[in-house]
C-alpha positions, 0 to 999 in steps of 0.5 A, spaced: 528 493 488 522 496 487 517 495 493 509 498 492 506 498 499 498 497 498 494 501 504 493 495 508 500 494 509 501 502 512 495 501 517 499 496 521 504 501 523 499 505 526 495 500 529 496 494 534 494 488 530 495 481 528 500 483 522 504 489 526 510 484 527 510 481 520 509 488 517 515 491 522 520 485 519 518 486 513 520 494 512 526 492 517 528 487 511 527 493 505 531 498 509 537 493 511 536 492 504 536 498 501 530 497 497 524 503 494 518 503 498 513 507 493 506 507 494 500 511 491 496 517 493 490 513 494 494 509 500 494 516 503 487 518 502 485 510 504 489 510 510 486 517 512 479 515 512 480 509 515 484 511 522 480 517 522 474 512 522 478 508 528 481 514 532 473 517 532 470 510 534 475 510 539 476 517 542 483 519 540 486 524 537 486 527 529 491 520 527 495 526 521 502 526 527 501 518 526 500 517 519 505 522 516 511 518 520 507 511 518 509 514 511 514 518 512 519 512 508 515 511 502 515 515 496 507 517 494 506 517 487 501 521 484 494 518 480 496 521 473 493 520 466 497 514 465 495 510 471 488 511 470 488 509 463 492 503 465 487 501 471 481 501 467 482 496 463 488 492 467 487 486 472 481 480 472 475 484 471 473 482 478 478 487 480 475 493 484 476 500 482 481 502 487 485 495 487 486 497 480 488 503 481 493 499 487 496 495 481 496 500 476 500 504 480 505 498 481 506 498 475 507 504 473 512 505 477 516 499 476 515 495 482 518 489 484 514 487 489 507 488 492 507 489 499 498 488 501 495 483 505 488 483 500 488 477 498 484 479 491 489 485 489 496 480 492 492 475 487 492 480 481 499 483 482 501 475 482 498 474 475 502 481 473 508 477 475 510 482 481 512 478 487 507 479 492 509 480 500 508 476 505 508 470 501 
């Protein structure tokens, strides 16, 4: 199975939160599973600003150490020609850019499953017929 991981499920590797539990489980079951993790070049650049914003607004180091081995396992597809046609025009006209690029790529690659906790970007990928994790 092919699993699209949204930048909102990469942050609780690096963070302690409410959904660090959950999303270890889950990546623990795609391993045990043999499953492809695949993710967008935008993930890298999101998760980027955001844990620099949150090291900054908490006095710790650059985060570059943590982030390359939050995503060492998951494979990072680039934003090409293909994908932007497709997220121009995919998805309920709601949907915000870079969700549409998230989805896009989902199905660019093939994806199974969309591994996010953003309600509106799980809401799209539902309408597209992906699984969407957690349920």
């Amino acid at each position: 199975m092919r699993v699209y991981v949204d930048t909102s499920a990469v942050l609780p590797r690096l963070f302690d939160e409410p959904a660090t539990a959950l999303t270890a489980q889950t990546y623990a079951t795609h391993h045990r599973d043999g499953d492809s993790l695949v993710t967008s070049a935008l993930t890298l650049i999101e998760a980027s600003r955001a844990t620099r914003a949150r090291r900054r607004r908490e006095g710790r180091p650059d985060p570059a150490p943590d982030l390359s081995q939050a995503m060492a396992d998951i494979v990072e597809y680039p934003i090409d020609s293909s994908v932007i046609h497709l997220a121009r025009t995919i998805g309920p006209d709601a949907l915000r850019s870079l969700d549409a690029i998230h989805l896009a790529t989902a199905v660019a690659v093939g994806a199974d499953v969309m591994f996010t906790y953003d309600a509106r970007l799980a809401e799209a990928a539902r309408d597209w017929g992906l699984a969407v994790e957690p349920a």
